[in-house]
Backbone as XML, in Angstrom:
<?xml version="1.0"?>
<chain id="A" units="angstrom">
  <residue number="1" name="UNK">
    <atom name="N" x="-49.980" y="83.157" z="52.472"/>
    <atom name="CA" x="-51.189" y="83.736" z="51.922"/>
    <atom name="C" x="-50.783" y="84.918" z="51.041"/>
  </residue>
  <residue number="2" name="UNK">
    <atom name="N" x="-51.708" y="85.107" z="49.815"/>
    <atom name="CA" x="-51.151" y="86.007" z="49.066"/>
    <atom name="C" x="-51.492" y="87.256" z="49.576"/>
  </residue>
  <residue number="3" name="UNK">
    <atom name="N" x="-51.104" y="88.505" z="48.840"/>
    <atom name="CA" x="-51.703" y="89.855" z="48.451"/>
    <atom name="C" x="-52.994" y="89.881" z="48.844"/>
  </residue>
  <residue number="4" name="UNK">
    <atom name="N" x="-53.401" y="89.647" z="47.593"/>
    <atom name="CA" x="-54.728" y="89.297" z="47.137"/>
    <atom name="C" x="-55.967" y="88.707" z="47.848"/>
  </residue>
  <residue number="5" name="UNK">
    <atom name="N" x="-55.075" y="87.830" z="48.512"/>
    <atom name="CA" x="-56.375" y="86.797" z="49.568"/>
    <atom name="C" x="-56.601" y="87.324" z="50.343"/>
  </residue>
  <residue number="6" name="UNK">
    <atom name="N" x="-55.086" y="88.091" z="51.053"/>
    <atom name="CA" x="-55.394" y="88.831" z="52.881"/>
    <atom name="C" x="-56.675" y="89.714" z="52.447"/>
  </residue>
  <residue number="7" name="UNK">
    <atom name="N" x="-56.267" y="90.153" z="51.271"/>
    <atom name="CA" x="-57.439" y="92.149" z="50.922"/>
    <atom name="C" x="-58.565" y="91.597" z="51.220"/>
  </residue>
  <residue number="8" name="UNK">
    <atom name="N" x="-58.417" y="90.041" z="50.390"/>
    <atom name="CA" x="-60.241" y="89.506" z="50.044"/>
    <atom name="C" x="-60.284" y="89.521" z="51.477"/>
  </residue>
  <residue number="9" name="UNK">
    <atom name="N" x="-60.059" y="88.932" z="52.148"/>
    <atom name="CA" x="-60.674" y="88.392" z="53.622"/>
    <atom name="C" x="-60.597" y="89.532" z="54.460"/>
  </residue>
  <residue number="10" name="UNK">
    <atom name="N" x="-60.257" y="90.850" z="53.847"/>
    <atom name="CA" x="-60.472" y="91.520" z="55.375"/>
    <atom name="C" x="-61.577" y="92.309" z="54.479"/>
  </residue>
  <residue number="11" name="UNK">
    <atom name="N" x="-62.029" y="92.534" z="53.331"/>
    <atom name="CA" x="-62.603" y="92.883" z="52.574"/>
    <atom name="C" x="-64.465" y="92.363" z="52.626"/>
  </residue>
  <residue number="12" name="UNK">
    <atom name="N" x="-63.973" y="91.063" z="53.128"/>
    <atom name="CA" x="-65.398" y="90.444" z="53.036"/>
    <atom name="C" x="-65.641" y="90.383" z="54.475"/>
  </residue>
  <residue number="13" name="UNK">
    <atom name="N" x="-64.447" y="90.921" z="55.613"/>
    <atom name="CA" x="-64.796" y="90.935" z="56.874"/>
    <atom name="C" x="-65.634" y="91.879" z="57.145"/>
  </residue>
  <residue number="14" name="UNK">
    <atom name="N" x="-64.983" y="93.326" z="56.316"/>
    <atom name="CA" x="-65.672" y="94.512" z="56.353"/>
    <atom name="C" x="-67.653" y="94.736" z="55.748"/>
  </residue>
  <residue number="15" name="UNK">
    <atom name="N" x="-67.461" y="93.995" z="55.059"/>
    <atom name="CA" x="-68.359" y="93.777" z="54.634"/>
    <atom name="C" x="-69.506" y="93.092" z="55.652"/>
  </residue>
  <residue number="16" name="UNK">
    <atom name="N" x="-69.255" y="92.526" z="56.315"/>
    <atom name="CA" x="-69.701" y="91.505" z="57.091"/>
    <atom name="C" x="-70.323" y="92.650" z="58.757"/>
  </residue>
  <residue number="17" name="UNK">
    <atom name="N" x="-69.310" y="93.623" z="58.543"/>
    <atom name="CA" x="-69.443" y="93.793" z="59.963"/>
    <atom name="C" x="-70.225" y="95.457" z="59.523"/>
  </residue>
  <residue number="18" name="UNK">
    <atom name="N" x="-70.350" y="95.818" z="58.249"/>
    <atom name="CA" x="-71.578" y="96.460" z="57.564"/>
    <atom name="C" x="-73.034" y="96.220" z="58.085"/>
  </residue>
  <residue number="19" name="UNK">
    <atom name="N" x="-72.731" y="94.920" z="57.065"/>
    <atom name="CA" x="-74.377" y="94.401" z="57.085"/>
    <atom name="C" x="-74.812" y="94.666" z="58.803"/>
  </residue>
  <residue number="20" name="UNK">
    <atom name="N" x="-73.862" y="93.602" z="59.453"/>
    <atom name="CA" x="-74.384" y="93.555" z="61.051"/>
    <atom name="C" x="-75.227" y="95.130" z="61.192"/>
  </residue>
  <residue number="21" name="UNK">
    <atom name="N" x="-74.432" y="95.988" z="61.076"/>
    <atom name="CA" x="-74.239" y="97.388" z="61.620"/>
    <atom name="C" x="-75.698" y="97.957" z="61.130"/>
  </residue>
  <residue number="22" name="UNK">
    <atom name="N" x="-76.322" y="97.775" z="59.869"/>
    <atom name="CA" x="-77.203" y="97.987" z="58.943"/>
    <atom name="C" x="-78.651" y="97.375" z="59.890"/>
  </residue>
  <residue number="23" name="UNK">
    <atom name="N" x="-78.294" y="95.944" z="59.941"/>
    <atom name="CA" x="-79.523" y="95.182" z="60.765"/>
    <atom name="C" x="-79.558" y="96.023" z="62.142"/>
  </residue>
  <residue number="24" name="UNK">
    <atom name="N" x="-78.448" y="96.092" z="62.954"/>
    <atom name="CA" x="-79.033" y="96.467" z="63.984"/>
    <atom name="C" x="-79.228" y="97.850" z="63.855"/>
  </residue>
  <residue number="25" name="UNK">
    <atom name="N" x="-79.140" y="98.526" z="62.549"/>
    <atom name="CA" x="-80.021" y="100.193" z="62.505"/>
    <atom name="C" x="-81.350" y="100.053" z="61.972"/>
  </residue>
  <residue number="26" name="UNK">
    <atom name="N" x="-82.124" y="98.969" z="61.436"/>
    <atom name="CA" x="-82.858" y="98.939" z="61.262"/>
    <atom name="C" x="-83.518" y="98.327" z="62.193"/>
  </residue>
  <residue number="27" name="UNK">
    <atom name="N" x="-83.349" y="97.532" z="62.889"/>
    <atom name="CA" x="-83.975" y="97.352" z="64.002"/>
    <atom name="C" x="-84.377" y="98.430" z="65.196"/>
  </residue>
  <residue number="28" name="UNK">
    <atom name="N" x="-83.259" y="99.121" z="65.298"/>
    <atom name="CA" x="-83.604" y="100.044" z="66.580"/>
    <atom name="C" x="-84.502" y="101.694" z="65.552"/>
  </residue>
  <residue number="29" name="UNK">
    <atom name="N" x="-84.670" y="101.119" z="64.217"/>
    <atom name="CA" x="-85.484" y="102.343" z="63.888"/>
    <atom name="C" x="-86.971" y="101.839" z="64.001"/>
  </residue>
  <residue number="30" name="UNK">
    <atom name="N" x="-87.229" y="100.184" z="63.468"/>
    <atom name="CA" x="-88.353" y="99.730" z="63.750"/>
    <atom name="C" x="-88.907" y="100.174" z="65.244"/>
  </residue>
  <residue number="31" name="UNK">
    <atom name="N" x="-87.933" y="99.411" z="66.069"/>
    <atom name="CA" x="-88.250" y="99.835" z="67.741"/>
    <atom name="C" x="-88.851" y="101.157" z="67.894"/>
  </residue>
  <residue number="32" name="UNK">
    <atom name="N" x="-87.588" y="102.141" z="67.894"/>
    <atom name="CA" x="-88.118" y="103.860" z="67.740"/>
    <atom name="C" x="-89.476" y="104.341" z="67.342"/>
  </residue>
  <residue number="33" name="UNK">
    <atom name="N" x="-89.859" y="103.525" z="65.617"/>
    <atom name="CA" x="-91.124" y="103.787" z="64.881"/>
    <atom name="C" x="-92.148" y="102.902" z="65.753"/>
  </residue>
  <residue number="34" name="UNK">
    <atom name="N" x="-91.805" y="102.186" z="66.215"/>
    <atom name="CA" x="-93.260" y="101.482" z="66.966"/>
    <atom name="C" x="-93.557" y="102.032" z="68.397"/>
  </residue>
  <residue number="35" name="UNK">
    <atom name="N" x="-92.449" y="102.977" z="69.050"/>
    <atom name="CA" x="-92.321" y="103.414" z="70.290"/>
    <atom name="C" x="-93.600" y="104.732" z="69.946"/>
  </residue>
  <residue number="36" name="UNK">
    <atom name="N" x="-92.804" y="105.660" z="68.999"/>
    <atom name="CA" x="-93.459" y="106.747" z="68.676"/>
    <atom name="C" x="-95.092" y="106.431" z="68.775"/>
  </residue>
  <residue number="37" name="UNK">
    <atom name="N" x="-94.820" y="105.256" z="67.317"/>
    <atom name="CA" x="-96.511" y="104.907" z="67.313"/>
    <atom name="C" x="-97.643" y="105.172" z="68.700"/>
  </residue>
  <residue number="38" name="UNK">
    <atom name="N" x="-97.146" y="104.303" z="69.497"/>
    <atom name="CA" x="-97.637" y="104.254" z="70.930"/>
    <atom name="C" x="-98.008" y="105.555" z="71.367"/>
  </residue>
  <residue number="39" name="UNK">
    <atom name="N" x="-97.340" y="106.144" z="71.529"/>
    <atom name="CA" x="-97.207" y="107.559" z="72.057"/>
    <atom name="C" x="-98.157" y="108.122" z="71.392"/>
  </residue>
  <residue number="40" name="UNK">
    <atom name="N" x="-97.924" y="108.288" z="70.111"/>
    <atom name="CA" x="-99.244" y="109.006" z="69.259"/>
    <atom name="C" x="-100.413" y="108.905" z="69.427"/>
  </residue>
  <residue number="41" name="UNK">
    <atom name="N" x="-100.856" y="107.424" z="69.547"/>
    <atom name="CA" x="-102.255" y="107.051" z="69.652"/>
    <atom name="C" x="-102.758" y="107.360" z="71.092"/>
  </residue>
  <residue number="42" name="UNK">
    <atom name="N" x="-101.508" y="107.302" z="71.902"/>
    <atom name="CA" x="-101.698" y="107.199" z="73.548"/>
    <atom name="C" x="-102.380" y="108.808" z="73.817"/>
  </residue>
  <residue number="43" name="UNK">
    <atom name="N" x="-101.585" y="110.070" z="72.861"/>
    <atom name="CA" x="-101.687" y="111.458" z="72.193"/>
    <atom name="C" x="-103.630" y="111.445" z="71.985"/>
  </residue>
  <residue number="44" name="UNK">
    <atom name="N" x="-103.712" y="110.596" z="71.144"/>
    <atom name="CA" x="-105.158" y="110.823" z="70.564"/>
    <atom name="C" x="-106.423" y="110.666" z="71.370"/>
  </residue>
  <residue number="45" name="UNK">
    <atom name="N" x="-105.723" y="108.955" z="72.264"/>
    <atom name="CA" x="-106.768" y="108.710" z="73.435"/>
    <atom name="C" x="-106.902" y="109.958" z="74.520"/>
  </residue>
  <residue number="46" name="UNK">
    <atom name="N" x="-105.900" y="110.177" z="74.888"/>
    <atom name="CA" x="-106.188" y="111.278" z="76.220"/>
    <atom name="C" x="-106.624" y="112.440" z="75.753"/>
  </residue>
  <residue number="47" name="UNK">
    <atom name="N" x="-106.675" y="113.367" z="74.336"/>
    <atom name="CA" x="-107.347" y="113.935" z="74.118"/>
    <atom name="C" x="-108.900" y="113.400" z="73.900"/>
  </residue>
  <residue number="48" name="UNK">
    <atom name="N" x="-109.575" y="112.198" z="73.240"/>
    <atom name="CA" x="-110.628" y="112.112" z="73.686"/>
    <atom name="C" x="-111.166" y="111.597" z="74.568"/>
  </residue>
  <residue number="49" name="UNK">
    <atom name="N" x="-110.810" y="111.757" z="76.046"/>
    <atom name="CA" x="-110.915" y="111.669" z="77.121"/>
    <atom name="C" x="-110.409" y="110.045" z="77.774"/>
  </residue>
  <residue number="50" name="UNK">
    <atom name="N" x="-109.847" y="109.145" z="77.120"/>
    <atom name="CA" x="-109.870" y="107.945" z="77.773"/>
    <atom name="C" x="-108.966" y="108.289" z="78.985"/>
  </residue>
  <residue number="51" name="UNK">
    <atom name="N" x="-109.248" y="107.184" z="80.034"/>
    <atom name="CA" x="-108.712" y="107.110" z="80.724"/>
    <atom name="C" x="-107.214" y="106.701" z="80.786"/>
  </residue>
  <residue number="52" name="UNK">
    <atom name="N" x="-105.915" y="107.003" z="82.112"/>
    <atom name="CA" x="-105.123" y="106.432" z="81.664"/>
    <atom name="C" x="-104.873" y="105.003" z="81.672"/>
  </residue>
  <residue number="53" name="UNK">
    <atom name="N" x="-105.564" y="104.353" z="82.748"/>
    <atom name="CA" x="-105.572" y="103.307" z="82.834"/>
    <atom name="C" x="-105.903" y="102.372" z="81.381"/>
  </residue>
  <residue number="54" name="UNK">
    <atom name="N" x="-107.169" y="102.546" z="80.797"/>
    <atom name="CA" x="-107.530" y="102.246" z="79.701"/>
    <atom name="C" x="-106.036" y="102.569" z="78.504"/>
  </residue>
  <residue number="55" name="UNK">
    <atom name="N" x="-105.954" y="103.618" z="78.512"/>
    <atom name="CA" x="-104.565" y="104.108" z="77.457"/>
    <atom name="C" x="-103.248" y="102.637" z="77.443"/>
  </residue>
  <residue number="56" name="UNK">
    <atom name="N" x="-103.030" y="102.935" z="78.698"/>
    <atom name="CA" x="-102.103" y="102.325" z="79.346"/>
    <atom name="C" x="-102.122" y="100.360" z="78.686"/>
  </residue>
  <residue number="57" name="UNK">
    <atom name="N" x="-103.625" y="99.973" z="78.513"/>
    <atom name="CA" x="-103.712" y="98.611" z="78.421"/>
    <atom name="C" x="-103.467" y="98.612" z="77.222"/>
  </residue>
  <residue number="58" name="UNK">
    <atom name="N" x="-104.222" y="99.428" z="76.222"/>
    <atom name="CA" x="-104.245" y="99.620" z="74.757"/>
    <atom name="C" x="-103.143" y="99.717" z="74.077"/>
  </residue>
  <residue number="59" name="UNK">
    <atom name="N" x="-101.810" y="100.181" z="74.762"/>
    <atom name="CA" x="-100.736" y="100.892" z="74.123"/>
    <atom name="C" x="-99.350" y="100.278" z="74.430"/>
  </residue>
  <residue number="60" name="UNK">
    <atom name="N" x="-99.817" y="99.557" z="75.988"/>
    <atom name="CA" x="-98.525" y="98.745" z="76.576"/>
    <atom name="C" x="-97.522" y="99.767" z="77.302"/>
  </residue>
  <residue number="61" name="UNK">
    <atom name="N" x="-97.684" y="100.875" z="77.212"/>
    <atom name="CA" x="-97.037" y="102.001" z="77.792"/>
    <atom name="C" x="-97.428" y="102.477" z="79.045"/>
  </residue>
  <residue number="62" name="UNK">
    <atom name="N" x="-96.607" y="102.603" z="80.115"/>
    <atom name="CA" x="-96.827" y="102.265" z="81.299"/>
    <atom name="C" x="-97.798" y="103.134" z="82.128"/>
  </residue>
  <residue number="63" name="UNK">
    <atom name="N" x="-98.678" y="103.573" z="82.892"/>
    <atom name="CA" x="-99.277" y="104.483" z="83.342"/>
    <atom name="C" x="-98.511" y="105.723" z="83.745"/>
  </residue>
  <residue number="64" name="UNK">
    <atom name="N" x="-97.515" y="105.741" z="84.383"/>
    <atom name="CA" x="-96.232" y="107.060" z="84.460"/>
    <atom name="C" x="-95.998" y="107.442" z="83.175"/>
  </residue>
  <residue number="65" name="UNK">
    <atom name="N" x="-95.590" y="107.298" z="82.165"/>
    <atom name="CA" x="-95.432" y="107.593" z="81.127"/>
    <atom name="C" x="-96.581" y="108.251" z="80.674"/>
  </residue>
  <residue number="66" name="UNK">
    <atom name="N" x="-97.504" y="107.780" z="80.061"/>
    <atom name="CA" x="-99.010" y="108.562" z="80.261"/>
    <atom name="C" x="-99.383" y="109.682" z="80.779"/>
  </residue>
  <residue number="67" name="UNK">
    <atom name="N" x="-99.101" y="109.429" z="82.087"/>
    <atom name="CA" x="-99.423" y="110.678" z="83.020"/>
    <atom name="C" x="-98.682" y="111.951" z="82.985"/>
  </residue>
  <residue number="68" name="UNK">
    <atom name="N" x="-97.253" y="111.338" z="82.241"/>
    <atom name="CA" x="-96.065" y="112.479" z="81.955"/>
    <atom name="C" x="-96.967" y="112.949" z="80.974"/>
  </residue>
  <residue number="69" name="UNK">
    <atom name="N" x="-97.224" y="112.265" z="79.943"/>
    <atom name="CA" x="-97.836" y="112.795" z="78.674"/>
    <atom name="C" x="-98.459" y="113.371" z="79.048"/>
  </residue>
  <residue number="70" name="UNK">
    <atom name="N" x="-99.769" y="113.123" z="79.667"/>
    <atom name="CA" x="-100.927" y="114.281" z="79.972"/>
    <atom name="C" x="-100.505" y="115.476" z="80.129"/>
  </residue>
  <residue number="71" name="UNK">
    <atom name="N" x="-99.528" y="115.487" z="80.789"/>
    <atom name="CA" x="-99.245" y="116.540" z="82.001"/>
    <atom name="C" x="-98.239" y="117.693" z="81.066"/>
  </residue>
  <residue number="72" name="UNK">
    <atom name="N" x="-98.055" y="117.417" z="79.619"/>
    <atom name="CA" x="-97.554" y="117.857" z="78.778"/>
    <atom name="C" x="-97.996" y="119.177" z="77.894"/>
  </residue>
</chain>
């Protein structure tokens, strides 16, 4: 194998193991941004009085969590 070929192929390996690296940062920022989301709105309900239970169904976020929040 030449020079040339090894560079290409570790070149397009690097490349390769980029992208991966890229997807899974955008994924765990989606995650993060949709976590927050939750929280926020979960933020808005308990200030206008919902319950946590109610919060809890609306948001998918667990009733402990909630209750931490309140208690914030």
């Amino acid at each position: 194998m030449s020079r040339e070929a090894s560079y290409r192929e570790r070149l397009e390996a690097v490349q390769k193991q980029v992208e991966v690296a890229q997807k899974q940062g955008l994924e765990q920022g989606l995650e993060q941004g949709l976590e927050q989301g939750k929280r926020d709105i979960a933020r808005m309900l308990l200030k206008l009085g919902d319950s946590v239970e109610k919060i809890s169904k609306a948001t998918g976020l667990s009733v402990e969590v909630i209750e931490q929040m309140k208690n914030e």
